[in-house]
N, C-alpha and C positions, 0 to 999 in steps of 0.2 A: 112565187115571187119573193125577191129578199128586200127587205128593206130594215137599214139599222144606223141608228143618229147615234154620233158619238159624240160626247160633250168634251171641250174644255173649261174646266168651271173656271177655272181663275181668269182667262183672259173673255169668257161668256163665248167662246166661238160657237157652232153646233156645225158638224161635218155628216157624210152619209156614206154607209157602202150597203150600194144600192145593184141589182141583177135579175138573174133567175136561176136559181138550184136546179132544174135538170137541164138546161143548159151549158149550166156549168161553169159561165159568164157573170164577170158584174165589173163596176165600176166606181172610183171614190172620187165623190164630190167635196170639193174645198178642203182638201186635208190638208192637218194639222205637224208642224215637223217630226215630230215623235209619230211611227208609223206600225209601231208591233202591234199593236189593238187593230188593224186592217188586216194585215198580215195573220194573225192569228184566229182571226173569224173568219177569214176568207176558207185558212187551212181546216175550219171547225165545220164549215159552211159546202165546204168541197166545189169550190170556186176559184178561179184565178183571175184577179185582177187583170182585167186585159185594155181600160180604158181612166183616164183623171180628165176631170170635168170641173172647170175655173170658173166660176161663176164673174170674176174679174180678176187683175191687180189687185190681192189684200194691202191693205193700207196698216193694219195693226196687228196682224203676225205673220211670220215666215211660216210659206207655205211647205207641203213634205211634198211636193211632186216629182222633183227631184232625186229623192231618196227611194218615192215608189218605181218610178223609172229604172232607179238603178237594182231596184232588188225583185223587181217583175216583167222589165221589158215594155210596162204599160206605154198605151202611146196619150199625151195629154193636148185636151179640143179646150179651144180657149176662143171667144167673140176676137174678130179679125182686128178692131179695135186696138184691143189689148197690145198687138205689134210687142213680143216679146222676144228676148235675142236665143232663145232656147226652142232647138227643134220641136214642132206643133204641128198641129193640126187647124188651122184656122175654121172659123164657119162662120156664118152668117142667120140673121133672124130667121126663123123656121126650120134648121135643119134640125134631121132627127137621126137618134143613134139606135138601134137595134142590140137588148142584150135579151135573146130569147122571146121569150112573150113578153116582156116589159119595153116600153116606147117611149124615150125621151128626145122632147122635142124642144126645141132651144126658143125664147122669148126673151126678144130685145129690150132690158127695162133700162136703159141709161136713167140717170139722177145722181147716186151715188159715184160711179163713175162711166165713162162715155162709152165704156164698156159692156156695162153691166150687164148680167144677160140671167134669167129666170129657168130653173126647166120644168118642165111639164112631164109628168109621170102618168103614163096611159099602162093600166093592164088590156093588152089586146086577147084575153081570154075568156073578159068580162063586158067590157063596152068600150065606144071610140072614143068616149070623153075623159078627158083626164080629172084622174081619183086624187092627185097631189100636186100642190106644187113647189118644188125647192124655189122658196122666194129671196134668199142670196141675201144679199143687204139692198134692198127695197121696201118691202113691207116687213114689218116683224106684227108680231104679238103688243099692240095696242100703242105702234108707234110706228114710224117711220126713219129708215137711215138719215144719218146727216148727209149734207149737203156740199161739203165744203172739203174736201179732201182730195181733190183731181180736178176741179173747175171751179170760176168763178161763182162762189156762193148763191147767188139770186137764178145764176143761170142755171145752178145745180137743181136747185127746189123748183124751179118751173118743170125742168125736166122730168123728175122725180114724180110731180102731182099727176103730169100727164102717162106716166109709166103705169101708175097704181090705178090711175082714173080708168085708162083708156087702156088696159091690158088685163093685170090684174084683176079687177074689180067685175072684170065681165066675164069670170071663168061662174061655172055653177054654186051654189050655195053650199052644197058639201062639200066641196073640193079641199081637201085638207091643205094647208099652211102650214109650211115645216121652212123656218126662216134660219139666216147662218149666224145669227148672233140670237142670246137672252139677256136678260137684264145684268149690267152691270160690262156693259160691249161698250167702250169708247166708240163705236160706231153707230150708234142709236140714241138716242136723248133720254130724258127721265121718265119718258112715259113708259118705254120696252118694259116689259112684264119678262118672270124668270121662268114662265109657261114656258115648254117647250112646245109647244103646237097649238093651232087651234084654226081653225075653218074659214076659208072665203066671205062667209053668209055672216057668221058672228064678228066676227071686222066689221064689216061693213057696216053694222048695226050698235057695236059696242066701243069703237076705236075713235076718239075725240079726234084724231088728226084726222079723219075720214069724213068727219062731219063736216068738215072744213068745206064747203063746194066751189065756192070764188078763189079761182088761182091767185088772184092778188091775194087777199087774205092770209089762204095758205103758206106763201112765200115770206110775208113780213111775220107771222108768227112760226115757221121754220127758221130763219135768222134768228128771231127772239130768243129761241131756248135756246140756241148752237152754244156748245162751249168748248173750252180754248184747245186750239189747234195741238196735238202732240208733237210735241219739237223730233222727231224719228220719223214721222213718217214717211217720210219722201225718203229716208235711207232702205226702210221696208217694202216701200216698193220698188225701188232699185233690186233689190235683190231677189225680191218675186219677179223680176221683169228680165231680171240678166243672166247669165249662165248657170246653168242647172248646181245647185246644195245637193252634195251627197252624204255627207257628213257633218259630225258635230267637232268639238275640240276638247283636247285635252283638258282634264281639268286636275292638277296636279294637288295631291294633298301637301302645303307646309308648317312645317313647325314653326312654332313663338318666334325664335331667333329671322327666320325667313319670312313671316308676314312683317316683323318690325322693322325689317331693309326693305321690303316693298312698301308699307309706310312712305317711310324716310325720301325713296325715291317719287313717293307721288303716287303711286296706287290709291284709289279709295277702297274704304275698306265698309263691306255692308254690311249690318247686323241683322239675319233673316229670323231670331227668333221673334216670341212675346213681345207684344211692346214692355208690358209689366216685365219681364227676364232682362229685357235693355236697362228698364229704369234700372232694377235693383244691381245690377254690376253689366260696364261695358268698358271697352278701348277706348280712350279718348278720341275723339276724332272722327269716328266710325259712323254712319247713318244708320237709321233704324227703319228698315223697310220689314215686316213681318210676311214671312212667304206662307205662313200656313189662314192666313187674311186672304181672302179675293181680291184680285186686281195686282196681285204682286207684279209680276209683268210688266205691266203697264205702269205701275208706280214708277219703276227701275227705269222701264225708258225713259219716261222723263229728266230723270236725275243722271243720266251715265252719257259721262262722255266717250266716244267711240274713238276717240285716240288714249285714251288713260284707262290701265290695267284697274280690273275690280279683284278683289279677294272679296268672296264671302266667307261669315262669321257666323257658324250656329250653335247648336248645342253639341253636336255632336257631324261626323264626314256625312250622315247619313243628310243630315239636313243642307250640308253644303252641296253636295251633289244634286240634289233637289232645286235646288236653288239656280246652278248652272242650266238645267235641261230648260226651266221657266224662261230662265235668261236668252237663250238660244231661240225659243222661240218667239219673242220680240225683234230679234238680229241684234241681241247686245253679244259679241264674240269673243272679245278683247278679255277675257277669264283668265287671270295671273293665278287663281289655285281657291283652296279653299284652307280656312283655319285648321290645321289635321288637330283630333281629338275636342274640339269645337273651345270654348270658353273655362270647360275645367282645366285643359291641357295648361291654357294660357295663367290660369289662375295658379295651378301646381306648381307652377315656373315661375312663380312671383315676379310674373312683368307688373307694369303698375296698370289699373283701371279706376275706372272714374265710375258714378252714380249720378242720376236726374230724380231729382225735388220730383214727390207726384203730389195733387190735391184732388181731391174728390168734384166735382162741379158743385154737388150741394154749400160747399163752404167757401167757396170763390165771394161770392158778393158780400161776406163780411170778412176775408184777405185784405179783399180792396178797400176795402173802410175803413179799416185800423191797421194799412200797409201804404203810407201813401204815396212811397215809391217804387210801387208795383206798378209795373205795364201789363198792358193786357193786347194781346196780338190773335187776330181772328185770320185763322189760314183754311177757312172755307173756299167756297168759288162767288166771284162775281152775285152770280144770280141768288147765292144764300144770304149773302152780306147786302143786298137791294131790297131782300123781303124782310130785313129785320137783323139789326146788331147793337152789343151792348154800347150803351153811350161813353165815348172815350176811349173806345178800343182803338186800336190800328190796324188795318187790312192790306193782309198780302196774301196770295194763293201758296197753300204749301211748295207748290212747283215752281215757284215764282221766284225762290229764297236764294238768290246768287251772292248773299249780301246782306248784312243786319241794314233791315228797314231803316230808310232816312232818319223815319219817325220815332225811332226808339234809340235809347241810349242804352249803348251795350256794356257802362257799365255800372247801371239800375237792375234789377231784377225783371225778366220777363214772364211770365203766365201767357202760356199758348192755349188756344183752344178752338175747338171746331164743333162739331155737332154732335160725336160719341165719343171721341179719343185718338181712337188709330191715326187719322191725320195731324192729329196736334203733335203725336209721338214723334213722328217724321219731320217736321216741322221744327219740335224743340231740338231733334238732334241737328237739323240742320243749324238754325242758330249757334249752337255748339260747337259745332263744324266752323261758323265764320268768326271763333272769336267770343258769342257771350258770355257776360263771367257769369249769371246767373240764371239760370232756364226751370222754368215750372212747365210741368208736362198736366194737363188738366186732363182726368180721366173721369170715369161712371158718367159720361152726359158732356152735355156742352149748351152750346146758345138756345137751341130747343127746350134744356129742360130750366133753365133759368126764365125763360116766359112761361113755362107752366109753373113756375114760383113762384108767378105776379111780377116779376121785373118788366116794367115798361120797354120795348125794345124802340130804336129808330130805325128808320126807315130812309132808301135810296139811297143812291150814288154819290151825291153830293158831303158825303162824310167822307167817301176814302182816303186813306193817309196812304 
């Protein structure tokens, strides 16, 4: 039998190409748009693709079914649900697929969305029970999917409770959990672990959102931790849902002279290196999203609008390149090129760049003491700034930044910060972006390590600025 989980770290997806070698038969579950790693194990494997299995609508990347379609013939089964405008195979709870001796049988988990559907992994060479199960975004690794990305929120987590309670939860104790996201999946909450796997029976006994038994409960502390909607998704699932991606887009290398008329015209321009590489020399204007960071993907949907050309900016074509495939598979498409020869090209050329102020966190709370028109701007989430922030700060979510905060005067000096840096980076460039004249980027640490300093933090919602 085959079975083989392919990660994407950055966006936390986990995909499968799943079969049987003398059969000669297999199939991929929730692929990812970059498809050579199938392809290439399939051809190592001496297997052909002959089946794509959608566990639903993804909500947070573009799927490659499309692209396997075009480059294998596969035919792709999708829950009837789903109603996608690209030629399928529909099914319904319980059907099963046949690849040789391996037996996948379809399990209706709605929650996540009204689609959702589980598979079950039987080796019919070994016993009738199933050995795995591909648990999709339903149950992960010591958390459960959100709620709120296809249906009304509370109706999503009743859903959801009764999927895991009353389906999941009753398969055998060994049964292996192999889930489509790991920690760090916009689709999972803070509990999802970076584990790839782990067992029906150890859930059930280790998974705090399991312990939960009162659906009411379950429901108001599923809301609780939900956090904030990605402004993309509903374009991503458009485009999982509508006519088949066979390809990517060009992504054209330009020279200095040609990224600063795309400037001019309104391109954003992205900086995917270091954050430390932004501080020390960037474009003006440019954001600082770091692609070699986790979550870059998902940073970038956030921030990109789907009508306005991006240029990425890295060290070098190699990184901008890299930077586009990331982007693609989020469904950012709109790629005006990449900086050719990266930042030294642009520096050889003597166009002008600009630098951002860094300060270590250990030295922030005597800035502010003997600065005392420094701001201090906390572009954590919600739920970090309710368990504790510094007194007088001002709070806005990095993602949130359309606009220098009411609350600050932009043209006082700002100090960003967050919980280790990378976000404050993002953050001070955006300020930068809307106009501040003066941005501190706080890096080694953030609001965490100034209460292990002894800094008294406040607490709740009732401070937001």
């Amino acid at each position: 039998m085959l079975f083989k989980q392919i990660t994407h770290d950055d966006l936390g997806c986990a995909s499968y190409l799943i079969g049987d070698e003398r059969a000669g038969v297999a199939a991929v579950v929730d692929p990812r748009f970059e498809i050579d790693e199938y392809l290439e194990l399939a051809r190592y494997r001496g297997v052909n693709i002959e089946h794509v299995l959608e566990t639903h609508n993804h909500a947070d990347h573009v799927s490659g079914h499309g692209r396997l379609v075009a480059a294998t013939g596969a035919r792709i089964h999708v829950h009837r649900l789903a109603a996608p405008d690209y030629e399928h195979e529909p099914f319904d709870d319980g059907w099963e697929l046949r690849l040789g001796s391996l037996l996948v049988r379809a399990a209706h988990t709605p929650g996540h969305r009204p689609e959702h559907t589980a598979f079950l992994l039987i080796d019919t060479n070994r016993a009738s029970e199933p050995w795995a199960v591909l648990s999709g975004d339903s149950l992960f690794v010591g958390d459960v999917a959100r709620t709120d990305l296809a249906v009304e929120r509370a109706a999503g987590a009743r859903q959801i409770f009764r999927s895991v309670h009353q389906r999941l939860l009753t398969l055998p104790d060994d049964c292996e959990l192999w889930p489509a996201h790991l920690g760090g999946s916009m689709c999972g909450g803070p509990g999802i672990d970076l584990k790839i796997c782990s067992t029906v029976g150890y859930e059930r006994q280790h998974n705090p959102t399991l312990a939960i038994a009162d659906e009411d409960e379950f429901v108001a502390q599923a809301l609780a931790k939900l956090g904030p909607q990605p402004p993309n998704f509903e374009k991503i699932v458009a485009l999982n849902r509508g006519p088949l991606l066979t390809s990517g887009v060009e992504v054209p290398a330009l020279y200095p002279h040609q990224v600063q008329l795309k400037r001019e015209q309104g391109a954003l321009l992205v900086d995917v290196r270091t954050d430390l590489q932004f501080d020390d020399v960037h474009i003006d204007g440019s954001i600082c999203i770091p692609s070699f960071s986790s979550g870059f993907g998902s940073k970038l949907a956030w921030l990109a609008d789907h009508e306005r050309e991006i240029v990425f900016i890295g060290r070098d074509d190699a990184d901008g390149r890299r930077a586009a495939k990331l982007a693609l598979s989020v469904g950012v498409r709109n790629v005006a090129g990449l900086l050719a020869g990266g930042m030294t090209n642009w520096r050889q050329e003597r166009h002008p760049a600009t630098h951002t102020e860094r300060l270590p966190a250990a030295e922030l709370l005597a800035r502010l003491a003997g600065e005392p028109e420094l701001q201090l701007l906390d572009v954590r989430e919600q739920r970090e700034w309710n368990a504790g922030h510094v007194p007088g700060s001002v709070f806005m979510p990095w993602h949130d930044i359309a606009a220098i905060p009411p609350a600050l005067d932009p043209k006082r000096p700002i100090a960003v910060i967050c919980a280790a840096g990378v976000r404050a980076a993002t953050a001070a460039s955006l300020l930068r972006h809307h106009g501040a004249a003066r941005v501190i980027h706080v890096i080694d640490g953030g609001v965490p390590l100034l209460a292990e300093r002894g800094l008294r933090l406040e607490g709740g919602a009732d401070a937001a600025g």
